[in-house]
N, C-alpha and C positions, 0 to 999 in steps of 0.2 A: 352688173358689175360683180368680178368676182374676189371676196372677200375674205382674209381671214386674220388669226390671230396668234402673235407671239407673246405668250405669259409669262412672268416672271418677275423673279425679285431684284436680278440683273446689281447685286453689291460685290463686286461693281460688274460691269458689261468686261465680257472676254473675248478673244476672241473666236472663242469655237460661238461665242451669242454670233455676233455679230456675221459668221459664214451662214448659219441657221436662216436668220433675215434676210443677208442677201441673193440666198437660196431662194427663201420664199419669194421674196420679192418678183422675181422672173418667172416663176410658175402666176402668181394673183394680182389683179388689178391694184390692187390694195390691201395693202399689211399693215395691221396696226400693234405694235407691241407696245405692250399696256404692262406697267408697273405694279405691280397688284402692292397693298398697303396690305402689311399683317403687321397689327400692331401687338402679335404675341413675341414679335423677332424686333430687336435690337440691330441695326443695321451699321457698319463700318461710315458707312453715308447716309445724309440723310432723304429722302425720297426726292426732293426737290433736285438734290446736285445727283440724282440717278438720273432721273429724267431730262435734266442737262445733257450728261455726260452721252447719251444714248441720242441726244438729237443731234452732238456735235459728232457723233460718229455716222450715222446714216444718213450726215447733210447730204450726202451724193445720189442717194435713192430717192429719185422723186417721189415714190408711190407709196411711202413707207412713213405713217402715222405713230407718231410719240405720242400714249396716253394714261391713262392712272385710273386704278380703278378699287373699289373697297366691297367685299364679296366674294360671292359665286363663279368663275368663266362665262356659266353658262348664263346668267343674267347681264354681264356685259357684252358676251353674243347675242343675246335677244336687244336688247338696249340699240347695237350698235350694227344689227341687218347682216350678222356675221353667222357663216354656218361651219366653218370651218377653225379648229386651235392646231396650230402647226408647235409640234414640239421633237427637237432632238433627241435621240438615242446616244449614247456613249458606248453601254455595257447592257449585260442579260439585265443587271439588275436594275437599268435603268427603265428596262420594258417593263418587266416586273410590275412596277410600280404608273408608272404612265398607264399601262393596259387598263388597269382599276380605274384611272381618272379618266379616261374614254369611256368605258362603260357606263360608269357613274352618270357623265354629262349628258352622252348620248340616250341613257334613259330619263335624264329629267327635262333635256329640250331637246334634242333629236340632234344636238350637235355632233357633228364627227370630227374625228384627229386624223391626223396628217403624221406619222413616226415618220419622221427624216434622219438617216446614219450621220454622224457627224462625221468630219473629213479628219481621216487616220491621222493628220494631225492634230486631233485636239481631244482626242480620245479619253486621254487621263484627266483634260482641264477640266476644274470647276471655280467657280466663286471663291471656296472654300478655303480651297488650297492655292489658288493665287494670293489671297490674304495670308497666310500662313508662311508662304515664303519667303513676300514682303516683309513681314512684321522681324523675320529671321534677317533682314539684308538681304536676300538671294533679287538677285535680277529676273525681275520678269517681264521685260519689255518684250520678249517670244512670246507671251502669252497674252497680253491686252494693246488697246491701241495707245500709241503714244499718251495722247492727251491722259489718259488713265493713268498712264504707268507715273507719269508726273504728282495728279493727284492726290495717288494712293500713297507715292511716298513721303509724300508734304503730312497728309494725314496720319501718318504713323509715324512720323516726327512730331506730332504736335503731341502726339499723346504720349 
């Protein structure tokens, strides 16, 4: 069975996450995107309603595993029979920086990465900046799945 993984902190899922996955998905038998827990980051949400939010968006993907993990990648690939991390590109700079986390991984357990171009629409999106133009009022239902865009703006009313 062929196996791999989408990491990430996913506060909240977008939708360029979400093309990413169901990219992958059609290339491996099973995808598992795993919420990694850093608990040096402060998150808009908290792990649990990510992990939510992330299952109620990929109910349609049979093959596609919601899971959490605290660590390493490369010990939840070993953990979980996984030889592959499938991660998007946006920008040069986003290679930049993924190329060092492939190498890294690939030399501590022989994992390999997968660089997937993200789809010309979603090129600018991140986490970051979907929060940021919530938090301004700006509408961002172009950029996350409904269910989300609901969420996020309950949650930036509350605060």
């Amino acid at each position: 069975m062929r196996r791999a993984v989408c990491p990430g902190s996913f506060d909240p899922v977008t939708l360029g996450h979400l093309d990413i996955i169901e990219r992958a998905s059609r290339l491996y038998d099973e995808v598992y995107v795993a919420v990694f827990v850093n608990s040096s980051k402060k998150g808009l949400f908290s792990h649990g309603e990510r992990l939510e939010m992330l299952r109620e968006v990929t109910e349609h993907l049979s093959n596609v595993r919601i899971d959490s993990f605290k660590g390493l990648v490369v010990d939840y690939c070993k953990a979980n029979e996984i030889p592959v991390v499938v991660k998007g590109i946006r920008a040069a700079s986003d290679f930049d920086y993924e190329l060092q986390m492939a190498q890294m991984n690939h030399g501590l357990a022989d994992v390999e990465t997968l660089f997937m171009p993200t789809n010309r629409l979603y090129s600018f999106l991140s986490s970051s900046l979907v929060k940021d133009v919530a938090k301004w009022g700006g509408d961002v239902s172009a950029h996350v799945p409904q269910t989300v865009a609901r969420r996020l703006v309950a949650r930036l009313r509350e605060q």
